[in-house]
C-alpha positions in Angstrom: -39.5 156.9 -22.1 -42.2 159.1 -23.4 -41.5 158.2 -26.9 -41.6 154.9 -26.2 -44.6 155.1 -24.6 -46.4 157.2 -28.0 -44.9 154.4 -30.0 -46.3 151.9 -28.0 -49.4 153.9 -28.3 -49.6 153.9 -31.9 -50.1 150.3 -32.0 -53.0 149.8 -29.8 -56.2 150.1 -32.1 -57.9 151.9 -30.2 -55.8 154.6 -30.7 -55.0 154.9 -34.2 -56.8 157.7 -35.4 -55.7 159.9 -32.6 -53.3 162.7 -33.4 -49.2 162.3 -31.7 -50.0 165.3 -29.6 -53.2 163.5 -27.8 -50.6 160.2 -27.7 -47.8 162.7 -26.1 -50.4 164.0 -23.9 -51.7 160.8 -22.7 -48.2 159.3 -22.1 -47.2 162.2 -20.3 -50.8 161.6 -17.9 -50.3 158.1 -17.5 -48.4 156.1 -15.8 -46.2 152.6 -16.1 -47.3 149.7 -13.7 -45.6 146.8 -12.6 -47.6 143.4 -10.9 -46.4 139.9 -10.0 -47.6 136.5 -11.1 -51.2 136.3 -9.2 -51.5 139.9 -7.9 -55.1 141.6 -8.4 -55.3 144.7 -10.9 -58.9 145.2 -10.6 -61.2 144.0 -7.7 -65.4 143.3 -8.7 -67.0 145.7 -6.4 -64.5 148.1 -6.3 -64.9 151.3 -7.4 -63.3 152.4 -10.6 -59.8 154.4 -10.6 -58.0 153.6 -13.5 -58.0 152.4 -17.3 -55.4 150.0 -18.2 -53.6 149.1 -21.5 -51.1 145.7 -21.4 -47.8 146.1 -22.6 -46.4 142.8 -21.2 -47.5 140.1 -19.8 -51.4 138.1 -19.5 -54.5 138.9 -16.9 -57.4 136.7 -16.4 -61.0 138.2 -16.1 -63.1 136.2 -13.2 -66.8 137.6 -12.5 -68.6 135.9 -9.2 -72.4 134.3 -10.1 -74.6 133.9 -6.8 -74.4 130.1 -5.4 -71.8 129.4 -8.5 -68.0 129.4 -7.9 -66.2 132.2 -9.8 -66.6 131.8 -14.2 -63.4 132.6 -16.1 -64.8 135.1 -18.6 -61.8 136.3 -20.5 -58.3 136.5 -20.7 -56.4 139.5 -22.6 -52.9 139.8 -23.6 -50.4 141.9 -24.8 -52.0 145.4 -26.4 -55.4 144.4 -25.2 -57.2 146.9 -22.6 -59.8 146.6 -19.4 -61.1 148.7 -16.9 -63.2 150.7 -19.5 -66.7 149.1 -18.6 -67.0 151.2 -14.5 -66.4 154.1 -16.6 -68.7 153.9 -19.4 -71.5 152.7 -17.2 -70.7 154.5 -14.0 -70.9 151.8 -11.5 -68.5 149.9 -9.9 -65.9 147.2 -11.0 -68.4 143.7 -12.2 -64.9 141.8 -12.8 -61.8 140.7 -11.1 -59.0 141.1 -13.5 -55.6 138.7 -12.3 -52.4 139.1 -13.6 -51.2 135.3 -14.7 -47.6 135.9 -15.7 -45.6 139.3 -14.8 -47.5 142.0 -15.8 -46.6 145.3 -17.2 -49.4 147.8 -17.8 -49.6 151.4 -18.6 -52.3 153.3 -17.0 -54.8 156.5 -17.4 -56.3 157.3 -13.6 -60.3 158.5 -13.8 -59.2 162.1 -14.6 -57.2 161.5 -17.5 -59.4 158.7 -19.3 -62.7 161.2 -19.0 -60.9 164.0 -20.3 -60.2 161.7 -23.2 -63.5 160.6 -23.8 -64.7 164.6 -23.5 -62.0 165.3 -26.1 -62.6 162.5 -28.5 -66.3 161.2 -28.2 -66.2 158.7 -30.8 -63.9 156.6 -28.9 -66.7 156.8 -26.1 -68.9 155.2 -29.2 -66.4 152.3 -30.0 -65.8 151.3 -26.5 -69.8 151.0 -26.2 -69.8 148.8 -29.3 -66.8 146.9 -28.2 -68.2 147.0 -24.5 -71.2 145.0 -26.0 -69.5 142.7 -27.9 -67.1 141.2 -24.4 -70.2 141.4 -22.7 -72.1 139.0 -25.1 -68.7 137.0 -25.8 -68.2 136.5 -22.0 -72.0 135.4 -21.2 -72.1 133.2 -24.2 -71.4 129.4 -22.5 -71.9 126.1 -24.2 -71.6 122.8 -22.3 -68.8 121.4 -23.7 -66.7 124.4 -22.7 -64.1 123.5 -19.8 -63.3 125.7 -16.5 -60.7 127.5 -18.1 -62.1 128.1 -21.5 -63.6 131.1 -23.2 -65.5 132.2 -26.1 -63.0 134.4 -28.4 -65.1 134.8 -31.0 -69.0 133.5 -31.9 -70.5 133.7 -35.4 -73.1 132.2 -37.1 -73.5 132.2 -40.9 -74.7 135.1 -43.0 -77.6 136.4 -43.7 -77.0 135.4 -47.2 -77.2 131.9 -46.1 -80.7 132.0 -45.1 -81.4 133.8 -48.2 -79.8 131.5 -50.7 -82.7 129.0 -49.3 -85.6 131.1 -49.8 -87.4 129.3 -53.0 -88.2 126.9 -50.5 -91.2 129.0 -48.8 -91.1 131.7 -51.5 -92.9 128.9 -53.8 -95.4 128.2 -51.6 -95.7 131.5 -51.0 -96.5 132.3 -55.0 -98.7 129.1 -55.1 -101.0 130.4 -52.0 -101.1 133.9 -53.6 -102.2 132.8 -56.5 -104.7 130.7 -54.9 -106.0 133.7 -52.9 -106.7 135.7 -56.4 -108.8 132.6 -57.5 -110.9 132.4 -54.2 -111.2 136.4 -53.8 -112.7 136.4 -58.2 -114.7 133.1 -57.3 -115.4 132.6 -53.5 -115.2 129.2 -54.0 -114.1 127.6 -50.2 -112.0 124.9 -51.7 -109.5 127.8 -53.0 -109.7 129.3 -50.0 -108.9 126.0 -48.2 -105.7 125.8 -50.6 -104.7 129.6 -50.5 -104.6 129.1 -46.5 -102.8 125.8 -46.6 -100.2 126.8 -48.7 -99.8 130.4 -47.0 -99.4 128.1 -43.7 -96.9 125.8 -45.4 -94.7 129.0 -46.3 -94.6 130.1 -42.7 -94.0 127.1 -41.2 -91.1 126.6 -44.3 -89.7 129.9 -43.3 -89.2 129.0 -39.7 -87.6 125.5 -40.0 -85.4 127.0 -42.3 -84.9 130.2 -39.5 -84.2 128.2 -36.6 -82.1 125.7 -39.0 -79.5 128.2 -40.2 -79.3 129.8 -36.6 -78.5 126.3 -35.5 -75.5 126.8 -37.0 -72.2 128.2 -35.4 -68.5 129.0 -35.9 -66.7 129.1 -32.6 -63.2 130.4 -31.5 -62.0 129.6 -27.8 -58.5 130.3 -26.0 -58.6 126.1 -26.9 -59.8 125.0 -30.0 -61.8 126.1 -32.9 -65.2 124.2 -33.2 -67.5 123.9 -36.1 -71.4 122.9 -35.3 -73.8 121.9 -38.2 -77.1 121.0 -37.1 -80.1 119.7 -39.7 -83.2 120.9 -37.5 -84.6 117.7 -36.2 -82.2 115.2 -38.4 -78.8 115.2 -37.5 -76.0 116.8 -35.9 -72.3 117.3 -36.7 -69.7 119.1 -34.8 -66.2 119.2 -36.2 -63.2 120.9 -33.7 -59.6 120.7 -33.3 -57.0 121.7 -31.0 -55.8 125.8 -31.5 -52.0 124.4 -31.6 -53.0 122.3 -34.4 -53.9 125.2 -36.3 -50.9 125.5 -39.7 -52.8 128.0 -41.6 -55.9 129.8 -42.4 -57.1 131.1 -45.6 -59.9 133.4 -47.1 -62.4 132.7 -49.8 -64.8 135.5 -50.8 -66.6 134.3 -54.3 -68.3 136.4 -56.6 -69.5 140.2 -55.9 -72.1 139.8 -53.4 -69.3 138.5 -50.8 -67.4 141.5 -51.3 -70.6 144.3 -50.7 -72.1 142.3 -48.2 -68.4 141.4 -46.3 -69.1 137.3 -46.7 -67.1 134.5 -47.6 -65.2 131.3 -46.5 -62.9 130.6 -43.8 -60.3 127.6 -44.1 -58.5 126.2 -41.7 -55.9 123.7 -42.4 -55.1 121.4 -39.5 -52.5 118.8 -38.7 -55.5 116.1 -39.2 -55.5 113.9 -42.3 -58.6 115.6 -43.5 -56.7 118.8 -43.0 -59.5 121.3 -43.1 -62.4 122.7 -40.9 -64.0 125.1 -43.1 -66.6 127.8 -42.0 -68.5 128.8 -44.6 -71.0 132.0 -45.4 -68.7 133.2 -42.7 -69.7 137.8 -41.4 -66.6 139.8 -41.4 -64.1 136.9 -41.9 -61.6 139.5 -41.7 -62.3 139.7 -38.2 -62.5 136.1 -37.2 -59.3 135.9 -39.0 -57.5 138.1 -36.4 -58.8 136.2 -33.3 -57.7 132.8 -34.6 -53.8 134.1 -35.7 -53.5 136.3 -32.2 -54.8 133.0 -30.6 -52.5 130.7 -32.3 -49.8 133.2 -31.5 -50.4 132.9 -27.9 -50.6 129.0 -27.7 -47.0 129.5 -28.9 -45.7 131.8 -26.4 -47.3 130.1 -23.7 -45.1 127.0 -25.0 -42.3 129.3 -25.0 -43.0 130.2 -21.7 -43.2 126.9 -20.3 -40.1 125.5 -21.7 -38.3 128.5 -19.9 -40.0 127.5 -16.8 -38.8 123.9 -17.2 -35.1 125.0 -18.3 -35.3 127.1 -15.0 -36.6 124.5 -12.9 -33.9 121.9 -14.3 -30.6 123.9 -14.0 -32.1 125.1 -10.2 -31.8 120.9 -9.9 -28.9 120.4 -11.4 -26.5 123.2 -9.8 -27.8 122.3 -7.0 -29.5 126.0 -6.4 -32.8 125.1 -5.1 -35.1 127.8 -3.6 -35.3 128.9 0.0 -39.3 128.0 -0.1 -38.7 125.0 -1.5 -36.1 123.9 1.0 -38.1 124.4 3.8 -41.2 122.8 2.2 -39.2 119.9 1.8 -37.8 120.1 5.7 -41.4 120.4 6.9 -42.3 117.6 5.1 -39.6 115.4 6.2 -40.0 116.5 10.0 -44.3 115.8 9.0 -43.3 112.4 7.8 -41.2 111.4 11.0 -44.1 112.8 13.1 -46.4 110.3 11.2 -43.9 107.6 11.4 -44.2 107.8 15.0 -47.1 107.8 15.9 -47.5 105.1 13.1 -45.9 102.9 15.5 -48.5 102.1 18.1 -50.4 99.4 16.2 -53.9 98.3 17.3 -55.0 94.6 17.5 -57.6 94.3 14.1 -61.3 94.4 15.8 -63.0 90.5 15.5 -66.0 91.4 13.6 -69.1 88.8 14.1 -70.2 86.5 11.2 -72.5 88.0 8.8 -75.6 85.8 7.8 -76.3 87.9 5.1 -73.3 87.2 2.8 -74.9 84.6 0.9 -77.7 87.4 -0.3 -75.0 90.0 -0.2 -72.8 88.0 -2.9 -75.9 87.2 -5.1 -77.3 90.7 -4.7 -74.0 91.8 -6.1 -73.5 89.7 -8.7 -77.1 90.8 -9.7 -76.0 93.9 -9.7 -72.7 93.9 -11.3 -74.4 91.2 -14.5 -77.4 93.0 -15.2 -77.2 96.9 -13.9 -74.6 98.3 -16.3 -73.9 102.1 -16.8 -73.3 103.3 -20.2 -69.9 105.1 -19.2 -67.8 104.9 -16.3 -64.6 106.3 -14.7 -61.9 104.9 -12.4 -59.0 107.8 -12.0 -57.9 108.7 -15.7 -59.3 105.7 -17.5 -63.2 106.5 -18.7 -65.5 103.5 -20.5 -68.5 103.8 -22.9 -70.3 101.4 -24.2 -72.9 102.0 -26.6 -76.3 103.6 -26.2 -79.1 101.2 -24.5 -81.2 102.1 -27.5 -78.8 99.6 -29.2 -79.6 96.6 -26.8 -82.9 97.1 -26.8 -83.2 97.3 -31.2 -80.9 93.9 -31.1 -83.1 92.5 -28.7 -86.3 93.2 -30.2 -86.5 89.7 -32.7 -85.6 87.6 -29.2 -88.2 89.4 -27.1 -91.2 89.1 -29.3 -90.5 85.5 -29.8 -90.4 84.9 -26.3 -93.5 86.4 -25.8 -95.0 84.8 -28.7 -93.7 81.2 -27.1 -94.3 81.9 -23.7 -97.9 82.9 -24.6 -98.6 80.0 -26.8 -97.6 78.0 -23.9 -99.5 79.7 -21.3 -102.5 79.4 -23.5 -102.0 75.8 -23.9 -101.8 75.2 -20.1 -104.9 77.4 -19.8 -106.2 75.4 -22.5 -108.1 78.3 -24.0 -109.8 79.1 -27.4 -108.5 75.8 -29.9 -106.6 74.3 -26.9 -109.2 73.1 -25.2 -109.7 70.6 -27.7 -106.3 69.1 -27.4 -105.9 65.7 -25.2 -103.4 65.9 -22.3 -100.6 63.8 -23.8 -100.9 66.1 -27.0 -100.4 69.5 -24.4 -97.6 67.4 -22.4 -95.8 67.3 -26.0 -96.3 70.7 -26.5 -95.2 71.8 -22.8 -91.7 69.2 -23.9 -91.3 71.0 -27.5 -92.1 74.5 -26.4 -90.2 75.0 -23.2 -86.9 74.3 -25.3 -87.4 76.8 -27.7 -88.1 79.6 -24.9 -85.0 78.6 -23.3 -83.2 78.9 -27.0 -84.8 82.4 -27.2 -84.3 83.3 -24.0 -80.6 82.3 -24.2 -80.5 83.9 -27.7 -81.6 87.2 -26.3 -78.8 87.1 -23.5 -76.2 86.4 -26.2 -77.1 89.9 -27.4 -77.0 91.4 -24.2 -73.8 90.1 -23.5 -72.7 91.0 -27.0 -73.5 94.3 -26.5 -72.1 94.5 -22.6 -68.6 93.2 -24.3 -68.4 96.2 -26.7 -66.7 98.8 -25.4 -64.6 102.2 -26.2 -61.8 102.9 -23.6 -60.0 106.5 -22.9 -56.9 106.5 -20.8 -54.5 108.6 -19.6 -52.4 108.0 -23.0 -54.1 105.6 -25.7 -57.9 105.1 -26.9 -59.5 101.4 -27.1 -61.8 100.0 -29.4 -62.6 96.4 -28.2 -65.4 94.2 -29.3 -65.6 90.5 -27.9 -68.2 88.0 -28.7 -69.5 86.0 -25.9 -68.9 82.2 -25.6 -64.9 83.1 -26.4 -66.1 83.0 -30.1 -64.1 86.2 -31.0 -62.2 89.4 -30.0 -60.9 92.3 -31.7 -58.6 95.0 -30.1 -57.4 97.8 -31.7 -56.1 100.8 -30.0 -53.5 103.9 -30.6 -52.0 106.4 -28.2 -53.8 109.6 -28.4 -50.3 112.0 -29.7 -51.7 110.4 -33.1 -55.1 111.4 -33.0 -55.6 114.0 -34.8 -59.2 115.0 -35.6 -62.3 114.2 -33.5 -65.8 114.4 -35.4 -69.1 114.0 -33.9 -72.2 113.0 -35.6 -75.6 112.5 -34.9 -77.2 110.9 -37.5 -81.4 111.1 -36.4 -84.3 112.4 -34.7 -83.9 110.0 -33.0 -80.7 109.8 -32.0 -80.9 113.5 -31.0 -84.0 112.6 -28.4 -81.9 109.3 -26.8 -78.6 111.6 -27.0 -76.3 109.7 -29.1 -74.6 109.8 -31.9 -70.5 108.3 -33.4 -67.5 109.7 -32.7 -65.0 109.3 -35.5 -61.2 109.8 -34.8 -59.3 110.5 -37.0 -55.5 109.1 -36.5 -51.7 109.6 -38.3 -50.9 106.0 -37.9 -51.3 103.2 -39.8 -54.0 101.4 -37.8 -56.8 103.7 -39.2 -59.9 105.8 -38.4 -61.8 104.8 -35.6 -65.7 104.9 -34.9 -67.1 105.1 -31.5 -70.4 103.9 -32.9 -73.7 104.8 -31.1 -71.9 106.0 -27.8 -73.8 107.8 -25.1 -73.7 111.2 -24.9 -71.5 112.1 -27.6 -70.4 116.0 -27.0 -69.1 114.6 -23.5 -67.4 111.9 -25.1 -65.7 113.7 -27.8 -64.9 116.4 -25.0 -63.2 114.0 -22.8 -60.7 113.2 -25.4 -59.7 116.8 -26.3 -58.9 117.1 -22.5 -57.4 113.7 -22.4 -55.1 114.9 -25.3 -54.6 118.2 -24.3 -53.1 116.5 -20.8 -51.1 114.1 -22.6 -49.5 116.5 -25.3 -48.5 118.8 -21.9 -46.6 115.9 -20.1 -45.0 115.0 -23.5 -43.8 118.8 -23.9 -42.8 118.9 -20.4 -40.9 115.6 -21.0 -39.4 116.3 -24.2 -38.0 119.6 -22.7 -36.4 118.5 -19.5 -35.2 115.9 -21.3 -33.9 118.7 -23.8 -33.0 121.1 -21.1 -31.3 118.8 -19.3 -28.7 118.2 -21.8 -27.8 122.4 -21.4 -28.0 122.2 -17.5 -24.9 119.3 -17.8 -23.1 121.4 -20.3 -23.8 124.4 -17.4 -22.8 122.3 -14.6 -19.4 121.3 -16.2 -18.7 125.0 -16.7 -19.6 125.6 -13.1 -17.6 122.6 -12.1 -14.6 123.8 -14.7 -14.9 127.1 -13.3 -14.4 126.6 -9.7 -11.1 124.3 -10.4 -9.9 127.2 -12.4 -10.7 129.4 -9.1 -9.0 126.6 -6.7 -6.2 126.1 -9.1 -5.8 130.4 -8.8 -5.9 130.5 -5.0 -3.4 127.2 -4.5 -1.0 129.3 -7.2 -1.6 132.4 -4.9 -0.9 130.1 -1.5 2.4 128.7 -3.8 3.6 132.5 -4.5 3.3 134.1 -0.9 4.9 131.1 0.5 
């Protein structure tokens, strides 16, 4: 067991550089531990006793905020390590670590993983660093992350990035320099006017094109892999796809400079029909690298692991064997549902409630409501609606409202009969009154045309297909296209403005295998929620599919199993009726 153990050892990075006699000496101080599905390792508050190494199995890291639930702020896997952080800062446990699937650790106690760090301080050094980076990684939220979701890996693009932009300030820069040589020889003020202008139009240049680049970020979760691209004050792009739709990932360094300075491009080909995300100018892509293959690799075991589950959970059904706990669930809930059936049967007589005089108002009021008052999305169980951005309406209905008014003011001035009215006769205003009052009820119908035009429009999630519908009022037209979401297979946001980023919308363009096309959710409100909401939609359909597919499978192998167990137990009452046959 001991060489095992240093074998195992060997692989863990942290250990690499450490001679076998350390490894022999720490697998002869440690210890193998075994935990169930659910069962606590490591308690926040508690104070530390060991340092843990995972050799099988997955934990989850939860750390409590005040007047917040618990946050999810890792998970680690196979050859991954915790418990280090009560150590290195001598306090007490600021995590609870779970086990999620049976567990197998091997463990240093206190006494053991000090002597280490006294024996070998640079570890000490690259448990700090690495300390540092979980701790930013596990603080670092965004709003589109969901509860079970956490940041793997967080970059943002080189240095060298910024850099390669730099003739946009440096110019000015020159210019103003220049300019301050003139006005120091000459003291003229209109030199110094310019010198100062220009040295001001470098700064400022500098610090759009600062805040622009860091704008920018490459993201990694236990989910997805999401690429934002945001033009400071113009637009916004954010391009992500599922981890399990990952095929392959490549590296690009190009010329010298990526090599010294440890630069260079990240691709990632998807299952999508654009088939790359691509993060360029990415730090250390070596690193990222790692962190997207390990993650892939996991979304594939945890696939493995939950067709086992289902296989399990199908031959259970079919032989017949189903669990104790089960059983008597099942029991309880049939004795519950007799108790409720019983006392189901005393029915009361329905209570006569008096007539209510304020229907009428009640029905208008609600059809008020319901015509005019309409949210931009909606949700009724699984099924969510958009419609487009009011900042739509209200640029459609801009021609039909200043009309009106210009109508509706004419005629009002007319009735006044102010200014060049006055000297119109009364059959000449009654003419007016009769030609006006037509056109503002035109305009007035034109503008809610447009309003119902753009009430009609909307984009529809459900529980297993998106919706693009568009209907005209009056019956004039209707177009419906739609596709179940297993064909989606990228989801893009854009936000194309300043403005748009200050009313918070922007399209949504899906990207789908089938033959119906791309769609556009043009203009839609909010659209990081929206474009979130169909990840999680997919994600939930893609797992009842699995699950489906499976059983469906699986089931197949528990009737081949439940013909051997029925063939075997003939055999076995075909051996005892020869037996019977013999003796008598």
């Amino acid at each position: 067991m001991s060489e095992e153990i240093v074998s195992f050892l060997q692989e863990i990075p942290l250990f690499a550089d450490l001679p076998e006699e350390e490894l022999e000496r720490l697998a002869e101080a440690g210890e193998i531990q075994r935990f169930h599905r659910g069962e606590v390792i490591v308690k926040e508050g508690d104070l530390p006793e060991a340092f843990y190494i995972i050799r099988r199995g997955s934990v989850v890291v939860r750390r409590s905020i005040p007047g917040r639930p618990e946050q999810i702020v890792a998970y680690f896997h196979e050859k991954d390590y915790f418990g280090e952080m009560a150590f290195l800062r001598e306090t007490t446990r600021n995590a609870t670590v779970e086990a999620i699937s049976p567990l197998e650790v091997f463990s240093l106690d206190k006494d053991a993983f000090r002597g280490l760090l006294y024996r070998h301080p640079e570890l000490q050094d690259l448990l700090e660093a690495q300390m540092e980076q979980r701790l930013t990684l596990g603080e670092t939220r965004f709003p589109w992350l969901g509860d079970d979701e956490v940041v793997l890996s967080f970059r943002r693009k080189h240095l060298i990035a910024l850099l390669r932009q730099s003739w946009w300030w440096i110019i000015p820069l020159f210019l103003g320099s220049a300019a301050a040589a003139v006005a120091q020889q000459t003291g003229e003020l209109p030199y110094i006017i310019l010198s100062s202008s220009l040295f001001a139009l470098a700064a400022l240049t500098f610090l759009y094109l600062y805040l622009d680049w860091r704008n920018d970020y490459y993201v990694v979760t236990n989910r997805r892999i999401v690429h934002l691209e945001r033009v400071l004050l113009v637009r916004e792009d954010r391009d992500e796809a599922p981890i399990q739709r990952v095929q392959d990932v490549n590296i690009v360094r190009k010329g010298p400079l990526a090599k010294v300075f440890d630069f260079g491009d990240m691709v990632i080909q998807t299952a999508g029909t654009t088939g790359q995300i691509v993060f360029r100018d990415l730090p250390s892509p070596d690193e990222v690298l790692e962190v997207v293959l390990a993650d892939v690799e996991r979304s594939r075991r945890r696939s493995r692991v939950e067709t086992k589950k289902i296989f399990r959970e199908e031959l259970q059904e079919r032989l017949g064997w189903k669990p104790r706990g089960e059983a008597l669930e099942g029991e309880e809930a049939a004795e519950g549902g007799a108790q409720e059936g019983e006392e189901g049967e005393e029915e009361k007589e329905p209570e006569k409630k008096p007539f209510d005089f304020l229907l009428p108002l009640r029905v208008i009021g609600y059809w008020l409501k319901s015509t005019f008052y309409v949210p931009m999305w909606e949700r009724e169980d699984d099924t969510i609606t958009w419609r487009t951005h009011w900042f739509v309406l209200v640029r459609k209905s801009m021609a039909p409202f200043f009309n009106l008014l210009f109508f509706t003011g004419l005629l009002w001035l007319i009735g006044m009969g102010w200014g060049p009215m006055e000297t119109l006769s009364p059959s000449l205003r009654r003419m007016a009154w009769v030609l006006i009052i037509p056109v503002d009820l035109f305009i007035l119908g034109w503008w809610f045309y447009r309003f119902w035009d753009w009430k009609n429009d909307l984009y529809i999630i459900t529980s297993d297909r998106i919706i693009d519908l568009k209907k005209r009022p009056l019956f004039l037209q209707e177009e419906r296209r739609e596709t179940t979401l297993d064909k989606i297979q990228n989801v893009n946001l854009t936000i194309p403005s300043p403005i748009a980023q200050l009313f918070n919308y922007g399209t949504i363009e899906i990207e789908t295998a089938g033959e119906v096309g791309a769609f556009e959710f043009k203009n839609v409100y909010d659209p990081r929620r929206v474009q979130q909401e169909i990840f999680a939609h997919m994600d939930e359909l893609q797992q009842r599919q699995r699950e489906s597919e499976e059983r469906r499978r699986l089931r197949q192998f528990a009737d081949w199993f439940a013909i051997y167990d029925e063939l075997k137990r003939e055999q076995q009452q075909m051996g005892v009726e020869l037996e019977e046959g013999e003796t008598s």
